[in-house]
N, C-alpha and C positions, 0 to 999 in steps of 0.2 A: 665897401665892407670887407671883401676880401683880402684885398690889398692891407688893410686895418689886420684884419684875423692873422694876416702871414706878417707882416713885420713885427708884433707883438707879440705870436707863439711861437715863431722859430728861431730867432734870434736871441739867446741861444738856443737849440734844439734841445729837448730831456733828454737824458740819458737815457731814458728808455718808455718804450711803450707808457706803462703808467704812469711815468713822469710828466710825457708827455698830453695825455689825456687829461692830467690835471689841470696842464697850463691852457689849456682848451676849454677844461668847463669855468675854470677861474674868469677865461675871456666873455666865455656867455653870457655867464651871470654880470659882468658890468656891462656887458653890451647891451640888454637885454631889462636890467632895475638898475644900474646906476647914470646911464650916459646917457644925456637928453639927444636929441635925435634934431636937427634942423626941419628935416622934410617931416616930421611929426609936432611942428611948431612947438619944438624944445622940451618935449614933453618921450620919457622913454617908452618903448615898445610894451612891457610888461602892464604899465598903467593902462594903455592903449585897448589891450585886444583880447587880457585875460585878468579877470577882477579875483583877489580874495575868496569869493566866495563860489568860486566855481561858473560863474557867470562869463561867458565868450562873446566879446564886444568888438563887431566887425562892421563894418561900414554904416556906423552909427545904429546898427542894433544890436540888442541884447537878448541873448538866449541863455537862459539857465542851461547847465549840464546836470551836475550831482553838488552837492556837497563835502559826496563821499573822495571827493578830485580836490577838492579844497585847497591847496597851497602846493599843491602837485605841478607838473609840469603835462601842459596839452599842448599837442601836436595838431596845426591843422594843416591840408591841403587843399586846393580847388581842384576836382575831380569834373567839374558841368560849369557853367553861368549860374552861377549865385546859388551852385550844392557844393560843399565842402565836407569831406570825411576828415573827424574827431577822435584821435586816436593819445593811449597814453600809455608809454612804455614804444613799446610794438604790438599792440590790442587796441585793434580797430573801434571804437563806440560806436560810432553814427553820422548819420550822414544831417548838417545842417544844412536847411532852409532857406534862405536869408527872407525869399519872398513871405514865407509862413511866417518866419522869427521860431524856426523850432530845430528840436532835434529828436530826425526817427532812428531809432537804436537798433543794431541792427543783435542778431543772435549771441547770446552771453558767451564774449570769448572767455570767461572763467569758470563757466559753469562742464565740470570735468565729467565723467559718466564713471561711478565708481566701481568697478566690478566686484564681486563677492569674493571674501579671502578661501582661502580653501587649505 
């Protein structure tokens, strides 16, 4: 995949920064929903791991997240054996399960503490 990412976004290089970033996300997105994947028995990544409706399909199960994530982009890691931290943007969700099939969420990174105007 590397190898794939650099011959197809560097040659040529963007002109600059956001040029560049562009030709990067252009690559993900077909790397990602358009390009069937061999070791995924031709089937791409996106269908694989993260469904329409917010649903995270990892080692043939299925955990709901939100709705509210819906056609968003989710980040996951393995953090433990079969725990994965669920993250979107750079705002950590939750930590999945795989043995339970869940997701414990962890403290609202959106939730701001608003101080009184004065």
């Amino acid at each position: 995949m590397h190898l794939t990412l650099k011959k197809e976004t560097t040659r040529p290089p963007g002109m600059n920064v956001l040029q560049q970033q562009a030709t990067f996300d252009d690559f993900v997105q077909e790397f990602n929903h358009e390009r069937p994947h061999e070791a995924l028995a031709m089937k791409c990544p996106a269908n694989l791991y993260v469904s329409p409706a917010a649903r995270l399909c990892l080692h043939r199960k299925k955990i709901s997240i939100s709705k509210v994530f819906a056609g968003q982009k989710l980040g996951i890691r393995e953090v433990d054996d079969a725990i994965w931290l669920a993250s979107v943007m750079h705002y950590d969700l939750g930590y999945v399960d795989l043995e339970e099939e869940t997701l414990q969420p962890i403290d609202n990174p959106f939730n701001k503490i608003l101080l009184p105007m004065s």
